[in-house]
C-alpha positions as CSV (number, residue, x, y, z in Angstrom):
1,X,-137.8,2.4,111.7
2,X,-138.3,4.0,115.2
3,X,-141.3,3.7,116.7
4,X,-142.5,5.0,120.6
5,X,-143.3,1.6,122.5
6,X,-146.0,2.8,125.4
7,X,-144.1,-0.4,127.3
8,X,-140.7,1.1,127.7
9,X,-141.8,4.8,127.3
10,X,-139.3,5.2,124.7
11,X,-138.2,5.6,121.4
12,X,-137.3,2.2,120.0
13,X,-135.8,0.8,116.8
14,X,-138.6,-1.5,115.3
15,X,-136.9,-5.4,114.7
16,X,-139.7,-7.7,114.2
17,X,-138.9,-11.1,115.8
18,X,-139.2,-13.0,112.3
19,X,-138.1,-10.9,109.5
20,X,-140.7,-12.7,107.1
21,X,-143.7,-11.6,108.7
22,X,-144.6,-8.3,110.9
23,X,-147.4,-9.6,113.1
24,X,-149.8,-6.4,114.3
25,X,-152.8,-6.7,115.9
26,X,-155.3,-3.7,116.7
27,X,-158.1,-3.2,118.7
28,X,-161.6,-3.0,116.4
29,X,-164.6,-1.4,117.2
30,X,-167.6,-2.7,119.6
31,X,-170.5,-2.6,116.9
32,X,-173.9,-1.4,118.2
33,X,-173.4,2.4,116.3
34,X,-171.4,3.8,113.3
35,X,-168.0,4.7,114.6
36,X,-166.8,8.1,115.8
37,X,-164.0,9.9,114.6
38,X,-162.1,9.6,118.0
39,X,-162.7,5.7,116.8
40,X,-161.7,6.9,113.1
41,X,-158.0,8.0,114.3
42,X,-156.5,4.3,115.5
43,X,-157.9,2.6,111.8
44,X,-156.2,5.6,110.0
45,X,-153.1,5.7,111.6
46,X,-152.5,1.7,111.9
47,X,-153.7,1.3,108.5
48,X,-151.1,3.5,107.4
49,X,-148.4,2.2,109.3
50,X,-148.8,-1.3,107.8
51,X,-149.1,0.4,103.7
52,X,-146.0,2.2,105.0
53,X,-144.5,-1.1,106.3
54,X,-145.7,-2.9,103.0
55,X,-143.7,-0.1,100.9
56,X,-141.0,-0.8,102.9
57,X,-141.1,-4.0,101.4
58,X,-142.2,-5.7,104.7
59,X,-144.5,-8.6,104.5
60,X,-147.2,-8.3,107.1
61,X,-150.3,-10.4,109.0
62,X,-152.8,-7.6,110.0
63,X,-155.5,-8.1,112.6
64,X,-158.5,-6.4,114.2
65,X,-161.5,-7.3,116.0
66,X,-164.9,-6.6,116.0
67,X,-166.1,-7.1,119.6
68,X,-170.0,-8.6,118.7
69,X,-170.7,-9.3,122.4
70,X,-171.1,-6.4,124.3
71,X,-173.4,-4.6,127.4
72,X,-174.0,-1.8,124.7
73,X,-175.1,-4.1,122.2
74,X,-177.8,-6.1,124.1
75,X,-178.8,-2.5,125.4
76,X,-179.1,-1.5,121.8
77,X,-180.9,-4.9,120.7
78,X,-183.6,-4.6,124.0
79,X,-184.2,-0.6,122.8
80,X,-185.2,-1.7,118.9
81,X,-186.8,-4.9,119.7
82,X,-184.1,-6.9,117.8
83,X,-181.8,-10.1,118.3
84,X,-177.8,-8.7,119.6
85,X,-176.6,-10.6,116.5
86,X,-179.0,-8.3,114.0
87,X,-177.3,-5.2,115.7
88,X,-173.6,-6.4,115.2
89,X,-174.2,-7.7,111.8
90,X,-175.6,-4.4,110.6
91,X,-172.6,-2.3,112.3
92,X,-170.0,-4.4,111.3
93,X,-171.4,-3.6,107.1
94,X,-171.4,0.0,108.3
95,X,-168.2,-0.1,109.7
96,X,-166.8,-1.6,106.1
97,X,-168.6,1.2,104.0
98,X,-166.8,4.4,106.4
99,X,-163.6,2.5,106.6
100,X,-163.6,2.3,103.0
101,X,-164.7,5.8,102.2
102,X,-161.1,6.5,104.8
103,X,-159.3,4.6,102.6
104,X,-158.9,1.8,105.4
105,X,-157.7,-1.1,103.8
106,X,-159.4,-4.4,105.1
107,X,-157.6,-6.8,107.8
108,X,-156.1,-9.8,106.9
109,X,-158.6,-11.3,109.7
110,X,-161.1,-9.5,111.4
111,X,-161.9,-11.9,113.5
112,X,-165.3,-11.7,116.1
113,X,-166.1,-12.8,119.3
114,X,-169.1,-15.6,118.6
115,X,-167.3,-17.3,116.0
116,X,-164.3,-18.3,118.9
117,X,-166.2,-18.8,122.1
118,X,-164.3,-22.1,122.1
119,X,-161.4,-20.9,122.1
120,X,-161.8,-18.2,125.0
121,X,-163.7,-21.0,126.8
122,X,-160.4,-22.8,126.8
123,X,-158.5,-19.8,127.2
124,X,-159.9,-19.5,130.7
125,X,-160.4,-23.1,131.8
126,X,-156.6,-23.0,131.4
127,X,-155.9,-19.9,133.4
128,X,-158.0,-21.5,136.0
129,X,-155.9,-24.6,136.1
130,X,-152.6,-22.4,136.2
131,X,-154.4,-20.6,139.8
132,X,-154.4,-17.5,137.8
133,X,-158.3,-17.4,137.9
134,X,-161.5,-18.4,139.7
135,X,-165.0,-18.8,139.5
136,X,-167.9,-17.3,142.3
137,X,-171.3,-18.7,140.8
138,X,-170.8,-18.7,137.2
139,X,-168.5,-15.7,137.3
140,X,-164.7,-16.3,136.4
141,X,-162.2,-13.8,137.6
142,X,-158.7,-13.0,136.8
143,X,-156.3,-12.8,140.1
144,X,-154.2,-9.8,139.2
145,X,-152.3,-9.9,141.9
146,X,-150.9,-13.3,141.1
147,X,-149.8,-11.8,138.3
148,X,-146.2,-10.3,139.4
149,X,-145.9,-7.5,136.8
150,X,-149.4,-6.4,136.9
151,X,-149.7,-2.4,135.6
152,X,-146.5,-2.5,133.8
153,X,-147.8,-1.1,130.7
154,X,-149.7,1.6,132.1
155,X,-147.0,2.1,134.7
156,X,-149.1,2.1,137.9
157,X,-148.2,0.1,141.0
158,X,-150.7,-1.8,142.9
159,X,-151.4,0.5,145.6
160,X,-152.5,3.3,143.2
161,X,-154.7,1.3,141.0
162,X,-156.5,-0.5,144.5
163,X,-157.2,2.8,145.5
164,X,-158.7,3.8,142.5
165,X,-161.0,0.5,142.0
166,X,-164.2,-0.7,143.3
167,X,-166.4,-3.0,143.2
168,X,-169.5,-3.2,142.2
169,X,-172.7,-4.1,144.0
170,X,-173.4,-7.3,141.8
171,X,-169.4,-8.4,142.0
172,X,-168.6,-11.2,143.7
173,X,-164.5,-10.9,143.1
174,X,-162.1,-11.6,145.8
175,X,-160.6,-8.1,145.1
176,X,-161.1,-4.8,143.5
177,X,-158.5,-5.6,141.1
178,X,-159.7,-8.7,139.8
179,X,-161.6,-8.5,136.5
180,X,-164.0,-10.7,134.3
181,X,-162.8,-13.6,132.0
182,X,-166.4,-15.1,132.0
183,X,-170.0,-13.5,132.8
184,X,-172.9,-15.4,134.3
185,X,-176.1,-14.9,132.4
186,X,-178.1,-12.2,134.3
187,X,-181.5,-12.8,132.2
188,X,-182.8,-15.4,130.2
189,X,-183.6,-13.5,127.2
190,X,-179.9,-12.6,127.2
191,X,-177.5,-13.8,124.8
192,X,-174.8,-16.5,126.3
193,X,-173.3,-19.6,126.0
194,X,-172.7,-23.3,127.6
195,X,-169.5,-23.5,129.6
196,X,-168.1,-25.4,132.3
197,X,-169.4,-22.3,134.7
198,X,-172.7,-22.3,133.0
199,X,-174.3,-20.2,130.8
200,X,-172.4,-17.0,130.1
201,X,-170.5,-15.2,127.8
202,X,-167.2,-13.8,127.9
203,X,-165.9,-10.8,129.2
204,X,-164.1,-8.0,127.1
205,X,-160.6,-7.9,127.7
206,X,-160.3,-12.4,127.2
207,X,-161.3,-11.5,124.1
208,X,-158.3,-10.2,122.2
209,X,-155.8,-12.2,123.8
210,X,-157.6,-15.2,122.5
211,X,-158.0,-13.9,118.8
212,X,-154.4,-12.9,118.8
213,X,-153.3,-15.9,119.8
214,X,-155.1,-17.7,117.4
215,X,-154.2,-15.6,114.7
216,X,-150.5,-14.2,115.4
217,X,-149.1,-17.2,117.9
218,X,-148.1,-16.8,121.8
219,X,-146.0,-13.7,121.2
220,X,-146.4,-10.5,118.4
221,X,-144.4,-7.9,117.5
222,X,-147.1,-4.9,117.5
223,X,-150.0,-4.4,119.1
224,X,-151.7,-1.0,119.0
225,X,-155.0,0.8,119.8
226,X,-156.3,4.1,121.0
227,X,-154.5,5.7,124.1
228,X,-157.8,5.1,126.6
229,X,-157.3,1.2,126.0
230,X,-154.0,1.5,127.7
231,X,-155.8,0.6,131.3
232,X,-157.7,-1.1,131.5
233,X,-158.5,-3.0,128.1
234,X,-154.4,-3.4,127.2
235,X,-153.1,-3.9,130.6
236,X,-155.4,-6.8,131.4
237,X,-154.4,-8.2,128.3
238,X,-150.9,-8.5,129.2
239,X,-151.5,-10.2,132.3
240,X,-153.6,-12.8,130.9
241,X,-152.1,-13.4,127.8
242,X,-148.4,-13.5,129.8
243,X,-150.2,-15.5,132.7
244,X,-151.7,-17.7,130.4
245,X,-148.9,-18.6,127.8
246,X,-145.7,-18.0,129.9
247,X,-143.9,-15.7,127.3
248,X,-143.6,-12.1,126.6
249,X,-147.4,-10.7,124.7
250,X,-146.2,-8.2,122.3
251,X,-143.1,-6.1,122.0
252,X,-144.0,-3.6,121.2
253,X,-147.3,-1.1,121.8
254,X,-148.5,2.2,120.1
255,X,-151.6,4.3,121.4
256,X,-152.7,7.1,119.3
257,X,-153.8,10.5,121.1
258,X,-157.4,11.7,121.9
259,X,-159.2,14.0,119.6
260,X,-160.9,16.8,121.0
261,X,-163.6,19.1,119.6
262,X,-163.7,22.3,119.3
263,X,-161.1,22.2,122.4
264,X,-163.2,20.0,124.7
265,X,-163.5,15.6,125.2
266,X,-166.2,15.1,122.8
267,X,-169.5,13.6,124.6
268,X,-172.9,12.4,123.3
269,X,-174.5,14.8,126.8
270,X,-172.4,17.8,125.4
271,X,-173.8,17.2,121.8
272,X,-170.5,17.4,120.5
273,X,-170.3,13.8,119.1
274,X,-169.6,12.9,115.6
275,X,-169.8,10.0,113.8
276,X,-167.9,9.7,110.6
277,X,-171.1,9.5,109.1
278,X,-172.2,12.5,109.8
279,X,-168.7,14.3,108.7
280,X,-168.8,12.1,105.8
281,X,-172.2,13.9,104.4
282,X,-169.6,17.5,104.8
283,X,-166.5,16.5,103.6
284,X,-165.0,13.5,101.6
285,X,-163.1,10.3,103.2
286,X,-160.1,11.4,102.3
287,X,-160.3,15.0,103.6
288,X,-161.1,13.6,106.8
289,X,-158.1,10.5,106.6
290,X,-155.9,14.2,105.6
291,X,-157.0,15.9,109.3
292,X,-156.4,12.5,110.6
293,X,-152.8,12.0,109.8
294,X,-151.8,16.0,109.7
295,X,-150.6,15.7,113.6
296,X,-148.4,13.2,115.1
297,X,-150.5,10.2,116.1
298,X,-149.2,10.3,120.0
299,X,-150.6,14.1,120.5
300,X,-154.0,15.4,120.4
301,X,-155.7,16.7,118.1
302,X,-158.6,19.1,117.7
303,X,-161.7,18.5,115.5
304,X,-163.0,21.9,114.3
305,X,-165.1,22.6,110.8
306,X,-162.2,25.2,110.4
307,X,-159.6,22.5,110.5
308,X,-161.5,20.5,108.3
309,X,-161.5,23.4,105.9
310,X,-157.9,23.4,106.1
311,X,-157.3,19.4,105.6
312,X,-159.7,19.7,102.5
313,X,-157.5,22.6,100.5
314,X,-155.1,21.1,101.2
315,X,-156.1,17.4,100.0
316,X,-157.0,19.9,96.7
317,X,-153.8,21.4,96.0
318,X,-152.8,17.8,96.0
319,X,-155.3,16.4,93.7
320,X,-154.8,20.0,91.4
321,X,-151.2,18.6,91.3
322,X,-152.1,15.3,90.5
323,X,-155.0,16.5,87.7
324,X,-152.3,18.7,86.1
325,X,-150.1,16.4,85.9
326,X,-152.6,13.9,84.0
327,X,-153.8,16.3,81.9
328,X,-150.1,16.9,80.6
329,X,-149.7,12.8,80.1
330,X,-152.8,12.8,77.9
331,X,-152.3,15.6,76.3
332,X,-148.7,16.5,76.1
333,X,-145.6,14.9,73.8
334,X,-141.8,15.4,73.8
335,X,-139.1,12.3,74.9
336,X,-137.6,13.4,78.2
337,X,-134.9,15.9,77.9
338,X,-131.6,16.1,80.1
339,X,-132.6,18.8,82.5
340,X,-136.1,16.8,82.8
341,X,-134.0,13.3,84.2
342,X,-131.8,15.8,86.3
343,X,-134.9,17.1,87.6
344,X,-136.5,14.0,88.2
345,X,-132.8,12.4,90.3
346,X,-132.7,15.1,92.1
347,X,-136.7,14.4,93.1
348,X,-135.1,11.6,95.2
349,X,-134.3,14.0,98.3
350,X,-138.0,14.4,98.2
351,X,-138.1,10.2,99.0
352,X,-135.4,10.5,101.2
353,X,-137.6,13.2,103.1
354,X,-140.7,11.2,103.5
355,X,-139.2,7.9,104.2
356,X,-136.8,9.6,107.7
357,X,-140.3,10.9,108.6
358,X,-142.2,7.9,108.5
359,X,-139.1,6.0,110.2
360,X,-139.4,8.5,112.8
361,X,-141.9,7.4,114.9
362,X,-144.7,7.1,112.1
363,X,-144.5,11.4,111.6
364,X,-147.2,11.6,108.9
365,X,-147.2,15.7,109.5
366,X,-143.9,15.3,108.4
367,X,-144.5,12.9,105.9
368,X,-147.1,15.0,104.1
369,X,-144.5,18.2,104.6
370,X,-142.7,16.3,101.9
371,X,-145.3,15.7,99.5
372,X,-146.0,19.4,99.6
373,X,-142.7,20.1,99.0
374,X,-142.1,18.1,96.1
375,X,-145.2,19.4,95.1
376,X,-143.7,23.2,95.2
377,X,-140.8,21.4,92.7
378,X,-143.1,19.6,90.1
379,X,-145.0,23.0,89.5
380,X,-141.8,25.2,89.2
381,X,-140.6,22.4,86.5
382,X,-144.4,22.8,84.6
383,X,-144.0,26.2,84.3
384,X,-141.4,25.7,81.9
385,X,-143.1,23.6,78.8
386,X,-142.3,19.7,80.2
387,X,-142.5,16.8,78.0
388,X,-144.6,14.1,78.8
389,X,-142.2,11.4,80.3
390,X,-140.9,14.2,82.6
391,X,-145.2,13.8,84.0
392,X,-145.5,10.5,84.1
393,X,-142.2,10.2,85.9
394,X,-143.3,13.1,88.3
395,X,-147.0,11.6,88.8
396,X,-145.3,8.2,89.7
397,X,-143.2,10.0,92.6
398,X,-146.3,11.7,94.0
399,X,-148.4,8.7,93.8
400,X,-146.0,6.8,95.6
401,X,-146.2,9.1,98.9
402,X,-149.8,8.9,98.3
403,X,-150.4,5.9,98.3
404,X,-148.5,5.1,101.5
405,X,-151.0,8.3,103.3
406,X,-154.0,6.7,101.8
407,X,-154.7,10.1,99.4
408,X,-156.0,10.2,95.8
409,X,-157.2,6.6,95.8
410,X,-160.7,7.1,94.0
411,X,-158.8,7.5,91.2
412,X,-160.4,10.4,89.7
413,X,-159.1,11.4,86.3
414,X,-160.2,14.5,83.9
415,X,-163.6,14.6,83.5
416,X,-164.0,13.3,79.2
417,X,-168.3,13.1,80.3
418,X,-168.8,16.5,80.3
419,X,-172.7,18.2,79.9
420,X,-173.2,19.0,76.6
421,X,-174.5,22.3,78.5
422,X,-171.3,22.7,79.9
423,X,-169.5,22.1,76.6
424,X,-171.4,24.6,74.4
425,X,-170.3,27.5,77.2
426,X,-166.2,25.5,76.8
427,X,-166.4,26.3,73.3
428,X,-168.1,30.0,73.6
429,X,-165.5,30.8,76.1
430,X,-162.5,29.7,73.5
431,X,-164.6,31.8,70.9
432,X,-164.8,35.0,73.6
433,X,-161.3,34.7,73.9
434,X,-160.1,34.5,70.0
435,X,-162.0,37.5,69.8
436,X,-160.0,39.1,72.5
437,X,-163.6,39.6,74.1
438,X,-162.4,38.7,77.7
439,X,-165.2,39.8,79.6
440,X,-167.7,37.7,78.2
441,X,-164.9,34.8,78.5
442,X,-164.4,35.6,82.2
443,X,-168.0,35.8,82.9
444,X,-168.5,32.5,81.4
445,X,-165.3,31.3,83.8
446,X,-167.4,32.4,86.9
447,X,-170.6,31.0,85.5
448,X,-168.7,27.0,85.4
449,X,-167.0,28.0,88.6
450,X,-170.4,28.1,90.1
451,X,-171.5,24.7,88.5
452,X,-168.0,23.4,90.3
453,X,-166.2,23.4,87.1
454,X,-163.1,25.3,86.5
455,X,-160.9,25.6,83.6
456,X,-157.1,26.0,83.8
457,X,-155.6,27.1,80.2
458,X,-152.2,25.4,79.4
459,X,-149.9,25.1,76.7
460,X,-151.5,21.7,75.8
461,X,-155.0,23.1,76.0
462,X,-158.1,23.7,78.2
463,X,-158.0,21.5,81.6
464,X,-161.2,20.9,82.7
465,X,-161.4,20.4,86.8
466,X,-164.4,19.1,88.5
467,X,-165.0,19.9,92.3
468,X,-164.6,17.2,94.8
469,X,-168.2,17.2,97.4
470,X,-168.9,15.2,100.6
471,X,-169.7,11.9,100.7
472,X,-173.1,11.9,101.5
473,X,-174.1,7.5,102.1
């Protein structure tokens, strides 16, 4: 596999350094709201690189944070009158329910910032001890000019990023570079911890380097996160984690592109924010994991209720794929004949397809190009009659891909519950048609299309398909 390492700006081959374990760590969310779907893009796209990495056969340790100590948390706590820990606790359940409605399979450790203020504690009493750090009045700085390869992720030298910093009025840092490892208490009501500097609690960017130590060791292969973490969040990172354990940090890094709406950067003051909540009461999990993963993760991409539209249809010719399919497996019977296994080998370009796009660079667009096209294959091969091995087989090939892109994982089979309402009209429709009385059959079509039903006649009998909604929490 190839991936695009943001450290090298190119195109590398991807060799972990133990062949055992793949060790990836990604940047969670801070957890004082539900999360955006700017947010929603990194947890798609990582999530599906490790189920693509695991169907590979790769064995890997997957971890992402929740950052529970935050500016915008204790903002969020003072507005509703509420303890910071309350705020985090109830975000951190939320994020769980929209992550699962993506299809986001949980980290191996998702590990938070209170439950390893020890560790960061230590973290920076030893960057202190190396000279890579000080302390002004319970503030503790990092030096990063004592760190020789400081912007080499985000590929800026010193001079431009001095320029470009300031400091603020209540900073007391030696220089505009420097940034937090430790905060002073400001208030008393504020949440904070003992340490060596006083009471304080850590600053952000400590943070993952400590959890991903703990977690993944001095050195990982992957570490990966949205593209506006690159500087500062990632590059600070890098410096302390390098500073602090005297070896490379991680070998390689991916950042995913921004997502814009309706052609402009999404802001809460243009009222063009959306949470995934709010899409989610619209559209379905999956329709929005489909828009998520239909461009390349490295460029933009544009948020519209058209493109949603688009992302959903598509999702359904999937799923109509899929349904058929099941309904031929229940339904059908016949061994497999010796055009159906011909069929089914030569479905194997299909794999080939979808595997050289997801080695190339994670390319999900072209990953899902292939499903479609083997898609286009299964239904020329139902129009002729198919025996029901010849489904199962075909089902099993589509479900693989799926699986891997996080699609058709509620599971949803042909409806057997159906309204005895809904049944009566069924059986008045097969009655219309007997009779060759097909207008009072198609008007009975239209009347179940507007209850979301529709029927699809096929040699093995009625098929009864139910229409996917939102997700409405």
């Amino acid at each position: 596999m190839k991936i695009y390492n943001t450290l090298t700006r190119s195109k590398e081959d991807f060799i972990p350094a133990d062949s055992s374990e793949i060790k990836i760590y990604v940047c969670g969310p801070t957890v004082y709201n539900y999360f955006h779907i700017g947010n929603a893009r990194p947890f798609v796209v990582f999530d599906t690189l490790r189920k693509y990495l695991q169907y590979r056969g790769e064995k890997v340790r997957f971890v992402q944070n929740f950052t529970d100590v935050d500016d915008k948390i204790i903002n969020k706590a003072k507005e509703e009158g509420v303890s910071a820990s309350e705020i985090s606790e109830k975000y951190i359940e939320e994020y769980y329910k929209d992550a699962e409605a993506l299809n986001v399979a949980r980290a191996d450790f998702h590990p938070k910032v209170t439950e390893n203020i020890d560790e960061i504690i230590k973290f920076v009493k030893d960057l202190i001890a190396k000279g890579y750090a000080y302390e002004v009045d319970g503030d503790v700085y990092f030096s990063a000019r004592k760190f020789k390869d400081y912007g080499k992720l985000s590929k800026q030298n010193i001079e431009d990023l001095e320029s470009g910093a300031r400091i603020m009025v209540e900073e007391k840092k030696k220089d505009p570079l420097d940034f937090a490892l430790w905060k002073a208490r400001k208030q008393d009501d504020e949440i904070a911890w003992e340490s060596p500097w006083g009471m304080g609690r850590p600053g952000w960017h400590i943070e993952c380097s400590t959890m991903s130590k703990k977690y993944l060791g001095d050195t990982i292969d992957l570490h990966a996160g949205g593209q506006d973490l690159t500087f500062p969040h990632h590059e600070n990172e890098v410096a302390q984690s390098e500073a602090h354990n005297g070896k490379p940090f991680a070998k390689y890094w991916m950042h995913n592109g921004y997502i814009t709406i309706d052609n402009e950067k999404m802001s809460k003051s243009k009222g063009n924010f959306f949470t995934v909540r709010d899409i989610l009461r619209s559209y379905s999990g999956e329709d929005i994991r489909f828009f998520l993963l239909s461009g390349h993760y490295r460029n933009p991409i544009n948020f519209s209720d058209e493109l949603m539209e688009q992302a959903k249809n598509s999702l359904e010719r999937i799923r109509n794929a899929s349904l058929n399919l099941k309904h031929l497996i229940k339904n059908g019977s016949g061994t497999i004949t010796e055009e159906e296994k011909k069929k089914i080998k030569d479905m194997d370009k299909y794999r080939q397809m979808f595997i050289s796009a997801m080695d190339d660079d994670l390319n999900t667009a072209d990953g899902i190009t292939a499903v479609f096209e083997l898609i286009t294959e299964i239904n020329t091969a139902l129009k002729q009659a198919a025996s029901r091995e010849f489904a199962e087989k075909c089902l099993e090939t589509l479900m693989e891909f799926c699986n891997v892109l996080g699609f058709l994982q509620d599971g949803q089979e042909e409806d057997d519950a159906i309204d005895p309402e809904i049944e009566k009209l069924i059986e008045e429709r097969r009655l219309a048609r007997q009779k060759k009385d097909f207008a009072r059959a198609d008007e009975i079509r239209d009347m179940l299309k507007a209850k979301g039903i529709t029927l699809k006649d096929t040699p093995q009998g009625v098929q009864i398909i139910k229409e996917q909604g939102g997700n409405d929490h």
